[in-house]
C-alpha positions in Angstrom: 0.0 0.0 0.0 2.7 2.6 1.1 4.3 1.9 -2.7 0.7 2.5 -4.0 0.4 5.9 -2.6 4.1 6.8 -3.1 3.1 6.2 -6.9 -0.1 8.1 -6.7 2.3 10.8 -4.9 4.3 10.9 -7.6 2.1 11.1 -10.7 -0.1 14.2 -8.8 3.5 15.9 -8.7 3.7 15.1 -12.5 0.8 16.5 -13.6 0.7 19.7 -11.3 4.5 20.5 -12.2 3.2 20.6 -16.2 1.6 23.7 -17.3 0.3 22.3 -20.5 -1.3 19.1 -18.3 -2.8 21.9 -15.8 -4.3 24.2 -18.5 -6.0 21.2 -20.7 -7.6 19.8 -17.3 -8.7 23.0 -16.1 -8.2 25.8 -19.0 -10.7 23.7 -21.2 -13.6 22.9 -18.8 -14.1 26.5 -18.3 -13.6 27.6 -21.9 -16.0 25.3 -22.7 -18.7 26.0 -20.4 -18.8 29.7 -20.6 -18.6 29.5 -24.5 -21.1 26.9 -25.7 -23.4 27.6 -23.1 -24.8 30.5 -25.2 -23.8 29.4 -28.5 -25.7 26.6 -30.7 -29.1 26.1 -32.6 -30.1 22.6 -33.8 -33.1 21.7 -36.9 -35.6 19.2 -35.4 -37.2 16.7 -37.4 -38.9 13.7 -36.7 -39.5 14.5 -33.3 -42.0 12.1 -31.3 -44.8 14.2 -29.5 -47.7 12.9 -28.0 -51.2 14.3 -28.9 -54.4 13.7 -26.2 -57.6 14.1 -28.2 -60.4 14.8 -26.1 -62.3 16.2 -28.4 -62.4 13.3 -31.1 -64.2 15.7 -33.5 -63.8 17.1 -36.9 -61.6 20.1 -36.7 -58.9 18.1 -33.9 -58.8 14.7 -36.2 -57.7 17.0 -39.4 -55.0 19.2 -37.1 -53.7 16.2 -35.8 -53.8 14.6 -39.6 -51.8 17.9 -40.9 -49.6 17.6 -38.1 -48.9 13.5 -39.2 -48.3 14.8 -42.9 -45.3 17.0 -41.9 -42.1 16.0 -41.4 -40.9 17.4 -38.5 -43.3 15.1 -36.0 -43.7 11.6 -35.4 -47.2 11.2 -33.6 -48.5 9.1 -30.6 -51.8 9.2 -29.4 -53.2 8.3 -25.7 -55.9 9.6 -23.4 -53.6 10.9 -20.5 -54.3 13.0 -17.3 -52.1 16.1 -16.9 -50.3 14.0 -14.1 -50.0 11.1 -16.7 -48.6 13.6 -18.8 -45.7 15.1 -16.3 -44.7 11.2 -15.7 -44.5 10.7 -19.6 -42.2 13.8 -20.1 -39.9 12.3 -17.1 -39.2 8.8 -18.9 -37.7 11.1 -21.9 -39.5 9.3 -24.8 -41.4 12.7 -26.1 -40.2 15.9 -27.1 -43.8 17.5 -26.7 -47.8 17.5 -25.9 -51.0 18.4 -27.8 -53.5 18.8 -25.9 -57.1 19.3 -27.8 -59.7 20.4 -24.8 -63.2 18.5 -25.2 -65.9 20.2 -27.4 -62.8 21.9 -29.5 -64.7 21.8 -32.5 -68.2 23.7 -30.9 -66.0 26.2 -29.0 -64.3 26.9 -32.6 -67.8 27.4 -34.6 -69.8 29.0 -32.5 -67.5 30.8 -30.3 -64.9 31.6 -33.6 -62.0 30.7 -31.3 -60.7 27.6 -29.6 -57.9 27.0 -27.7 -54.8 24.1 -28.1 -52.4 23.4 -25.4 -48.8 22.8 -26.4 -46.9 21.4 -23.9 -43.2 21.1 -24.4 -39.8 19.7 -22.8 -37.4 22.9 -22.7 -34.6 21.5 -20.7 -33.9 21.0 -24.6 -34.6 24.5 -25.3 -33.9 25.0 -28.7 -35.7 21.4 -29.7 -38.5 23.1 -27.6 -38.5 26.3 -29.5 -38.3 24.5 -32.7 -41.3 22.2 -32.2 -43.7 25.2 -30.5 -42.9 27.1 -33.8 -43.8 24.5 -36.3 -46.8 23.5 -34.4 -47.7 27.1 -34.1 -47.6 27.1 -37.9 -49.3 24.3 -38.5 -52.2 25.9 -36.7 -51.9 28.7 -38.3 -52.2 27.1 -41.6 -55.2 25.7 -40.5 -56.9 28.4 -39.7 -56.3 30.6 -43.5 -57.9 27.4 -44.5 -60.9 27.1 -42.8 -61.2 31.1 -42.9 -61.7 31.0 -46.8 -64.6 32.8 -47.9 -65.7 33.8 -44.4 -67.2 36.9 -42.9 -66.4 35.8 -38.7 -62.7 34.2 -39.5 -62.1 31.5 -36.7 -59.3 32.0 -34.3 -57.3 29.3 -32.6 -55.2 30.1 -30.2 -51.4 27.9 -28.7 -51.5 28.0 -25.4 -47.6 27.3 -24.7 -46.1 25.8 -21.8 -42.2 25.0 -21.4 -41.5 22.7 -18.9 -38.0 22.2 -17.0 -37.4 25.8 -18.2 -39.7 28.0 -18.9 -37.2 31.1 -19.0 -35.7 29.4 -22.3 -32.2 29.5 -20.9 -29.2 28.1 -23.4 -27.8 26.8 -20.6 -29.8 24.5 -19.4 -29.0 22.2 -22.8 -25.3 22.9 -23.1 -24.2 22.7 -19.4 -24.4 18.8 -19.3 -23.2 18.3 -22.7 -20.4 20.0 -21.9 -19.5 18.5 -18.9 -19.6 14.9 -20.6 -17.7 16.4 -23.8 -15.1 17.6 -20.9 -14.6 14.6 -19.2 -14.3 12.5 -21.8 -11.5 14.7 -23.2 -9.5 15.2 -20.2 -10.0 11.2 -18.9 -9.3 9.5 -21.9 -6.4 11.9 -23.4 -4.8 12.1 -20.1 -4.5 9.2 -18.9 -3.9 7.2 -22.2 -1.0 9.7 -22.8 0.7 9.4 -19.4 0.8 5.7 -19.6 2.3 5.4 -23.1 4.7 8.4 -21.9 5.9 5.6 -19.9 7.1 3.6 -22.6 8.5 5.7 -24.5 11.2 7.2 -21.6 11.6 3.6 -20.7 10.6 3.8 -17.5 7.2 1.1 -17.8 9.7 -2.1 -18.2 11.4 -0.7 -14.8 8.0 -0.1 -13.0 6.9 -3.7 -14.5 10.2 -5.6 -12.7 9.8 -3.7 -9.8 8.1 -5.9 -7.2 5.0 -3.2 -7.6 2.1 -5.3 -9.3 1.4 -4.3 -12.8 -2.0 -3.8 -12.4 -1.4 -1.2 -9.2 0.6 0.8 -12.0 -1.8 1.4 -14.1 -4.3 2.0 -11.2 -2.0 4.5 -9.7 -1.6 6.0 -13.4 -5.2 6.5 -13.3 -6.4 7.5 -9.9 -5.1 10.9 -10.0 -7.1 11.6 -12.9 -9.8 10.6 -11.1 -9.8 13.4 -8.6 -8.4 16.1 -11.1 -11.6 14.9 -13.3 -14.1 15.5 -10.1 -12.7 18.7 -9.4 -13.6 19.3 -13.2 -17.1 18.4 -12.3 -17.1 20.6 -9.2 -16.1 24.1 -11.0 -18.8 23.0 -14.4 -21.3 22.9 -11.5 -20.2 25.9 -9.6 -20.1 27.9 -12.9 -23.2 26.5 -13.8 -25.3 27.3 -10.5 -23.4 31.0 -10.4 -22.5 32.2 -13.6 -24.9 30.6 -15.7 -28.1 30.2 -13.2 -28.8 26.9 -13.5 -29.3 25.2 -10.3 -29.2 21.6 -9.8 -32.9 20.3 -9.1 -31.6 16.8 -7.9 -29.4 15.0 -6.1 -25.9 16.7 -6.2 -24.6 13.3 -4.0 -25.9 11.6 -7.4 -24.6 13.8 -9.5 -21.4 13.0 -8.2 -21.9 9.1 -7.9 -22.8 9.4 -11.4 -20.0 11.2 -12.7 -17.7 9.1 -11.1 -18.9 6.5 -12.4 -18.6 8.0 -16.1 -14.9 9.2 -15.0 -14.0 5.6 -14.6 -15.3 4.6 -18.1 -13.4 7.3 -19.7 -10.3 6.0 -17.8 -10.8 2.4 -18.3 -11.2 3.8 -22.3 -8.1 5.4 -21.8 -6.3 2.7 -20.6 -7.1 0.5 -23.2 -5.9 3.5 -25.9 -2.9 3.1 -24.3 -1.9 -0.6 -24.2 -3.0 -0.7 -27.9 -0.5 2.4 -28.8 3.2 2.8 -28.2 4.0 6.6 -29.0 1.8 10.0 -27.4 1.2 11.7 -30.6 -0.9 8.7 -31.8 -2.7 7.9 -28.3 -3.2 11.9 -28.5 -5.1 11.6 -32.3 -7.1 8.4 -31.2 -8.3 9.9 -27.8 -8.6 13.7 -29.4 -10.3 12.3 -32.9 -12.1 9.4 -31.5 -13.8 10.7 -28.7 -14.5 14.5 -29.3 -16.7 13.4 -32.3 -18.7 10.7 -31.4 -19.2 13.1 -28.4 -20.1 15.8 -30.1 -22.3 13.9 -32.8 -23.7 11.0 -31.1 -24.7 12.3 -27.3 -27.6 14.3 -28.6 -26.5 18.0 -27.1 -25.7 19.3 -30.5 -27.6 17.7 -33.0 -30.6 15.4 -32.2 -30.2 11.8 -32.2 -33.3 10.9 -33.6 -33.2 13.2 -36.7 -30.0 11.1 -37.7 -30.8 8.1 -39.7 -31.3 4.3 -38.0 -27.9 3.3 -38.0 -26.1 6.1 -36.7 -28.7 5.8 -34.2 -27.7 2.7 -33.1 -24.1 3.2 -33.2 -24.9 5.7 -30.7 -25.9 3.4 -28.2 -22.3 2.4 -27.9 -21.1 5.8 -27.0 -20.8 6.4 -22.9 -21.5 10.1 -23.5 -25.2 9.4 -24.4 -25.9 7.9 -21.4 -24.2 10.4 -19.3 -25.7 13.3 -21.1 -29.2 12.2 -20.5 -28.3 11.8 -17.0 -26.9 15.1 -16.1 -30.0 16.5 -17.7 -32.2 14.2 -15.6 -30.5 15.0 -12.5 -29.5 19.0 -12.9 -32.9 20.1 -15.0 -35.7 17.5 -14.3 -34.7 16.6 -10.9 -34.9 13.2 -11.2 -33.8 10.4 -9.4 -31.6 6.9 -9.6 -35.4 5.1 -9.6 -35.7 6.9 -12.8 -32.0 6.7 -14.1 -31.4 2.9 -13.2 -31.3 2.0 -17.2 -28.5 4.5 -18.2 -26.5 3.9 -14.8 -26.9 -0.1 -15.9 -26.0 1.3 -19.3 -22.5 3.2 -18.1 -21.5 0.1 -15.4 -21.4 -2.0 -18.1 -19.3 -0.7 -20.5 -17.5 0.3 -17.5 -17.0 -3.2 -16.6 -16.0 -4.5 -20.0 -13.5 -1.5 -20.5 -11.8 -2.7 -17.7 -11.9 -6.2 -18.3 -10.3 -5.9 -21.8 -8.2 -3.5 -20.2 -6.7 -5.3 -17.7 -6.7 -8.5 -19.8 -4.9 -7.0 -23.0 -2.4 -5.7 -20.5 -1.6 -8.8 -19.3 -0.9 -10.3 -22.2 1.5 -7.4 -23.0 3.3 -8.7 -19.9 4.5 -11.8 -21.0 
């Protein structure tokens, strides 16, 4: 144990001693945040919203049939109470509600208005925005054409509701995107480039005759990281709740389980970089090129994950940063908890688990 710690000693010396080291791990989480957290726009299409009909008349069947014929929606239909509602938006499968009131159709002919609730999921703010303007158009569109040719012209009015953030705050989608795009970064690169550093000054075949076990190297390689990437997570957060105004609705003890928990993913992903590859400048490229882009394409904070086609959909599934993305947004937006979370934590153990298994097994095999 006391050589353990001496070697966790010794790489925390190593990395605070390097400027460069010190201004990617902390230099580059607070670019990031400040920066893309009012930056970005996405295009929805495709988006699955959930209309309750309870009129079941006329004028609601042909909205909701105009609505089916555009592109930008796919359409699910239930009788739902409001609460029934709330519990759906939770779970993440919808991006947004139409809700028809009963008797829409006699409110709209014989009072020459009616109303239309839209009810949408804005910790996704500019998906939300998106979707409330292209309902609000296809409404709109249906009302020049019933109007034709008459004297009264009906009116119907989008009653609009955001939930999760109804000040429309940037933030509140870019904040956890970043912090996953972060971590990945700094976890992966970092630690895959201080263990093939190792080999290439010659000093891993000394550490690996030593009488220190080979696996307690690459531990000790790793677990710095491990704390320099939590203190990562503490200043996102505190820039989040301070400079940004986005408090954190949940757990923050969860928050913080769960980001470890992602942290040790990226790290056993680094450490696999880094058995497979024997210089820096190529663990660098794989752990720069390989991870910044699936991150930035395939967690969903950028561009939407179901507006891309099946496949790439699928492929994103294998990507950690999805899973961590839509859990940070859970926790920090919709205040959710682990009963609600327990299939993307499953999700992240997992690959954690086999990371570290091919890991520690491919290292092995090095050995010999």
């Amino acid at each position: 144990m006391k050589q353990f710690i001496a070697f966790v000693r010794k790489e925390f010396y190593h990395v605070l001693r390097d400027k460069r080291t010190l201004l990617i791990l902390f230099g580059m989480p607070i670019a990031q945040i400040l920066v893309f957290g009012f930056a970005l726009t996405n295009e929805v299409k495709d988006s699955e919203i959930l209309v309750v009909d309870y009129a079941k008349d006329n004028a609601s069947q042909e909205i909701i049939t105009k609505i089916a014929a555009s592109r930008y929606f796919k359409i699910r239909k239930a009788a739902l109470t409001h609460t029934e509602i709330l519990s759906t938006f939770q779970k993440g499968k919808i991006k947004a509600v139409v809700v028809f009131p009963a008797n829409f159709n006699d409110e709209l002919r014989h009072n020459n208005k009616a109303q239309v609730q839209i009810i949408t999921d804005a910790s996704d703010i500019n998906t939300a925005n998106m979707i409330t303007n292209y309902l609000s158009a296809i409404l709109l569109d249906y009302q020049n054409q019933i109007n034709v040719n008459i004297e009264m012209p009906y009116q119907i009015i989008a009653e609009t509701r955001m939930l999760y953030n109804p000040q429309l705050k940037g933030a509140h989608g870019f904040v956890p995107g970043v912090m996953a795009l972060v971590l990945m970064l700094v976890s992966v690169m970092m630690t895959a480039i201080s263990i093939v550093r190792e080999k290439e000054t010659g000093t891993m075949e000394i550490l690996l005759v030593s009488p220190f076990k080979p696996v307690l190297v690459i531990f000790a390689k790793a677990l710095p990281y491990l704390f320099l990437s939590l203190i990562n997570v503490s200043a996102i957060i505190f820039l989040s709740v301070f400079a940004l105004e986005l408090p954190v609705k949940g757990s923050l003890l969860l928050l913080f389980a769960e980001s470890t928990l992602f942290i040790i993913t990226c790290l056993a992903l680094g450490i696999f970089i880094s058995i497979k590859t024997d210089s820096q400048q190529i663990a660098m490229l794989i752990s720069l090129m390989g991870m910044l882009l699936p991150t930035m394409i395939f967690s969903g904070f950028l561009f939407p994950i179901e507006n891309m086609p099946y496949p790439l959909q699928v492929i994103s599934n294998i990507v950690p940063s999805k899973w961590f993305y839509i859990i940070v947004k859970s926790i920090m937006i919709k205040g959710l908890g682990i009963q609600s979370l327990w299939k993307e934590t499953s999700i992240l153990l997992g690959m954690t688990l086999f990371l570290l298994t091919i890991s520690l097994k491919s290292f092995k095999i090095r050995l010999q």
